[in-house]
C-alpha positions in Angstrom: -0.2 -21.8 -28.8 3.4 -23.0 -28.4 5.6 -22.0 -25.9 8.6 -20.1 -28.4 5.5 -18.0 -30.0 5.3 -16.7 -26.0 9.0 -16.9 -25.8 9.1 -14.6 -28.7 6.0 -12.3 -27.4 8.3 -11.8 -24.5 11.0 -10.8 -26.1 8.7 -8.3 -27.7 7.5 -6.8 -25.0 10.9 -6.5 -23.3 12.2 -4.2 -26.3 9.3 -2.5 -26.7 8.5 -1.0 -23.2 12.6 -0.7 -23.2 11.9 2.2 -25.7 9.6 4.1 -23.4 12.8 5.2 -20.7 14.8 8.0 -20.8 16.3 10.9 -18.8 13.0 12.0 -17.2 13.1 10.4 -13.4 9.4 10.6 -13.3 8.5 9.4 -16.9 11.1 6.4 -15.8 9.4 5.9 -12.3 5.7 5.2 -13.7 6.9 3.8 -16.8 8.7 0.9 -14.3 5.5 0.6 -12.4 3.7 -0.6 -15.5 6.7 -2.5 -16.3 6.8 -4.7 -13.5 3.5 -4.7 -12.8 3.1 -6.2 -16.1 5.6 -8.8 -15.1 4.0 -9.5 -11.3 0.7 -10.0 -13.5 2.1 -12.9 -15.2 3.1 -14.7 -12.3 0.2 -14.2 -10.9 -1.6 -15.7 -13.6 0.9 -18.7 -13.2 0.0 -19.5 -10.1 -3.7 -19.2 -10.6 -4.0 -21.2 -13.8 -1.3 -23.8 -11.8 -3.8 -23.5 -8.6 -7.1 -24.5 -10.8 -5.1 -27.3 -13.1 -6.1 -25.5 -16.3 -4.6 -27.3 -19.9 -1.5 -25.8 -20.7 -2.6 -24.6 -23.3 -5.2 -22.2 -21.5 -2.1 -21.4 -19.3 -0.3 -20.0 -22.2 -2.9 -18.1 -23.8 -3.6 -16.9 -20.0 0.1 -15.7 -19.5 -0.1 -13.8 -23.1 -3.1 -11.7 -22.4 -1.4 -11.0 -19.1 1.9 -9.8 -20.5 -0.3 -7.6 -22.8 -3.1 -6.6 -21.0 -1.9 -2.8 -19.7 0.5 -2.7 -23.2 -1.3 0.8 -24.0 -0.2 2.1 -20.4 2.9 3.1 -22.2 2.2 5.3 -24.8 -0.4 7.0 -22.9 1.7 7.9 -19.9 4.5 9.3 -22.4 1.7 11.2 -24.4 -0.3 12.1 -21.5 1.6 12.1 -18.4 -0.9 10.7 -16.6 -2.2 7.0 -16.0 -6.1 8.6 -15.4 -8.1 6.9 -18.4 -10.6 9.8 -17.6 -8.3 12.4 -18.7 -6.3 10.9 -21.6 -7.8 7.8 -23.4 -9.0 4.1 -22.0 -5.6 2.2 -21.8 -7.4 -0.9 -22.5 -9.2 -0.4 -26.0 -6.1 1.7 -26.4 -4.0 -1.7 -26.2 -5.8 -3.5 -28.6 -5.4 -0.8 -31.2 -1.4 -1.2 -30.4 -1.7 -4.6 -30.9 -3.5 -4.1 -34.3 -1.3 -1.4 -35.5 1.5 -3.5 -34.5 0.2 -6.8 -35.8 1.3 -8.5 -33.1 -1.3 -11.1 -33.2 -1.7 -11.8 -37.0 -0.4 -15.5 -36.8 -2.8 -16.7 -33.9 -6.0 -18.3 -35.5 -8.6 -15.4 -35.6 -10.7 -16.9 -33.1 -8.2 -17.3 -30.1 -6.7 -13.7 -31.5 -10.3 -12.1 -30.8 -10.5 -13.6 -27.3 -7.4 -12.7 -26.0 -7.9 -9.1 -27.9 -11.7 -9.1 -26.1 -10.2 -10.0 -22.8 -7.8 -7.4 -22.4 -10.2 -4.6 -23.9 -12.6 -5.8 -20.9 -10.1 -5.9 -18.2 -11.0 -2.2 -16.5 -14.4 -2.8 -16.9 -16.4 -2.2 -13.5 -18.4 -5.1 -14.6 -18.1 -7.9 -17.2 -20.7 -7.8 -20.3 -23.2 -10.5 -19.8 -23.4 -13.5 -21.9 -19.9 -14.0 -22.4 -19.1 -17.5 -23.8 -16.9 -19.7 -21.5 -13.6 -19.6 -22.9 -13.9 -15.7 -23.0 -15.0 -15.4 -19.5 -12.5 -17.7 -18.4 -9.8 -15.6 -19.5 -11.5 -12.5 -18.4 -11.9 -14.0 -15.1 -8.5 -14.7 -14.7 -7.2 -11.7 -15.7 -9.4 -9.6 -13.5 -7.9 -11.5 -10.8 -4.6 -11.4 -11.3 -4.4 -7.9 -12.3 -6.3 -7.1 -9.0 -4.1 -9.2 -7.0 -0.7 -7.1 -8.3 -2.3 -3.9 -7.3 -3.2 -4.4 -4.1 0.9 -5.4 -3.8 1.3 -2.5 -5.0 -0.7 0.2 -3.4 -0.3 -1.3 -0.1 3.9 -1.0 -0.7 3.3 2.7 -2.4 0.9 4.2 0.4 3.5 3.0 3.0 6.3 4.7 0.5 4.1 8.1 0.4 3.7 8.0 4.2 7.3 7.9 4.7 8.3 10.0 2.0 5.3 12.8 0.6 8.2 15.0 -0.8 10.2 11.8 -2.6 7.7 10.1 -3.9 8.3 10.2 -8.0 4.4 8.2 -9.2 1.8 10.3 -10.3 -0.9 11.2 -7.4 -4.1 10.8 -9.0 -6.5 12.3 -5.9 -5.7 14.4 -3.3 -4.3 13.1 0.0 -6.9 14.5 2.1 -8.5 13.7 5.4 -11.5 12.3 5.8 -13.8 10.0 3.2 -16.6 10.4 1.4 -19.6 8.7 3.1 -21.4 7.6 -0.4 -17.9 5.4 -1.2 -18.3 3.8 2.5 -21.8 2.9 2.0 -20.8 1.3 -0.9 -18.5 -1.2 0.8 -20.8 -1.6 3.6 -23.4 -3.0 1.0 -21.1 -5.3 -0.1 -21.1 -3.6 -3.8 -18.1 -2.3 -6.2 -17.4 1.5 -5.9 -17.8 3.7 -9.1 -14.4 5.8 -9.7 -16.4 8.5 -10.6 -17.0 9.3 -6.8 -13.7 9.3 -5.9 -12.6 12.6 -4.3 -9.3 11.4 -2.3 -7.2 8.8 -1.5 -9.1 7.3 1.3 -11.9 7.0 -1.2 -9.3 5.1 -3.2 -8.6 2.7 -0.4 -11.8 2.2 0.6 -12.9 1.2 -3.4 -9.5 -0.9 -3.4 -11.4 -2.9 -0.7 -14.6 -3.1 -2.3 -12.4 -5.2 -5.2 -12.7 -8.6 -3.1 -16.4 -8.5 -4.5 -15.2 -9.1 -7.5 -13.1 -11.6 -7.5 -13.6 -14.7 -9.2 -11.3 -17.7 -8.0 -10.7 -18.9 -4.4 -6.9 -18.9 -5.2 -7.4 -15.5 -5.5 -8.7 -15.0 -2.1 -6.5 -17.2 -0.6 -3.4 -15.5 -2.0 -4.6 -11.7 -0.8 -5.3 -13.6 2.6 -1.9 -14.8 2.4 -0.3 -11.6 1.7 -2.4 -9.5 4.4 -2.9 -6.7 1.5 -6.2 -6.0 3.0 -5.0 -5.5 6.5 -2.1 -3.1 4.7 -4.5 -0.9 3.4 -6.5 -1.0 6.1 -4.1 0.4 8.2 -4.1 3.1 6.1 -7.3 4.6 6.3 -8.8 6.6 9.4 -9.6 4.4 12.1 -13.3 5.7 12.5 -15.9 3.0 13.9 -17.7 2.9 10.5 -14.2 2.2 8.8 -13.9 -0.5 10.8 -17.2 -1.9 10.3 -16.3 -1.7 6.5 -13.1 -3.8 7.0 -14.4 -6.3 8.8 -17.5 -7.0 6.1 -14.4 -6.9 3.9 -12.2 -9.4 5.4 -15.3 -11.7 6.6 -16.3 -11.6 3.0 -13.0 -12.9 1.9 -13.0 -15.7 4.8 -16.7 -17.0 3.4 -15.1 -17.0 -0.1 -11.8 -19.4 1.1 -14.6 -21.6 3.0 -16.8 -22.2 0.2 -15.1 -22.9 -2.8 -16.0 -20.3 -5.7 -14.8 -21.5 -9.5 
């Protein structure tokens, strides 16, 4: 892949998530967040596929399925008001049919066009499928990682927003705000295992499965770069400071130190 074809995917993008804003402040608040997320996502990529000395050509292809990889975010926050897959329709296989209907993809060989298709259809996955070839999990891998990476900028700069500013705050609120947390979540992290959204009842559940991410991440760029930030330590702040939260965090953080230590590709 060449850069102009991604210099022209680019340009695609740009007009086409330009046609999602209007004069709704809240449909133009969430429809940004997707927006620049999507952006943030490809420079993360960038600097994980620069990390890791990947061909160039794996950088591209990397960048593309970044820049398209929450493309069905759009229509299903204007159609459904609401980013919960649960409630409207799974953003990701919702993508790829945009991509389809679009034909976005009809010049890349149908090989390279089903891998970056497959990678963004598996990106909210809780788990990858087994016995996925190498180039696919590659690209999954680096996805998953750079998308995870962007989040945690962002939920750690939006719980501090919300905190400040309950009454201002113009992005949909998926859970209620709620004290306490629900024990089954913590156990989850304190196992050292991914947390189902399923048992989600509030926001501290949110944080606390937010955490549980490191577990899954695949590079130790990755690591290095969340390390870097301190987004753990941000959303740690957040949550109640209870002697099993903190037990929690640290098996978080320690985790995360073990994974910078020993190299992980």
């Amino acid at each position: 892949m060449e850069q102009q074809q991604i210099d022209n995917f680019q340009k695609w993008f740009d007009d086409y998530v330009a046609g999602f804003y209007g004069d709704d402040d809240f449909v133009n608040a969430n429809i940004k967040l997707k927006d620049d997320h999507s952006r943030r996502v490809c420079d993360e990529t960038q600097l994980l596929t620069e990390k890791l000395n990947l061909p160039e050509d794996i950088k591209r292809t990397a960048y593309l399925i970044a820049l398209f990889h929450d493309i069905g975010r759009f229509e299903q926050f204007k159609t459904y008001k609401t980013y919960r897959d649960a409630t409207s329709v799974n953003h990701a296989v919702f993508g790829v049919e945009i991509l389809r209907k679009e034909k976005l993809l009809a010049e890349i060989p149908a090989e390279q066009r089903q891998i970056i298709e497959k990678a963004i259809e598996y990106h909210n996955l809780k788990e990858l499928p087994a016995g996925l070839d190498g180039d696919l999990q590659l690209f999954c891998k680096l996805l998953r990682d750079a998308d995870k990476i962007d989040i945690y900028y962002i939920v750690a700069k939006y719980y501090k927003k919300y905190e400040q500013d309950p009454e201002g705050f113009k992005l949909e609120v998926e859970l209620p705000n709620k004290q306490g947390y629900t024990k089954e979540v913590l156990q989850k992290v304190l196992a050292g295992r991914r947390v189902d959204y399923n048992k989600l009842q509030n926001w501290n559940d949110m944080k606390l499965c937010q955490l549980s991410w490191v577990y899954d991440l695949n590079f130790q760029p990755a690591f290095e770069r969340i390390k870097q930030k301190g987004y753990l330590e941000m959303i740690i702040s957040f949550l109640p400071q209870t002697d099993d939260i903190k037990k929690a965090a640290k098996k978080v953080l320690d985790f995360v130190e073990k994974k910078i230590a020993t190299k992980r590709h």
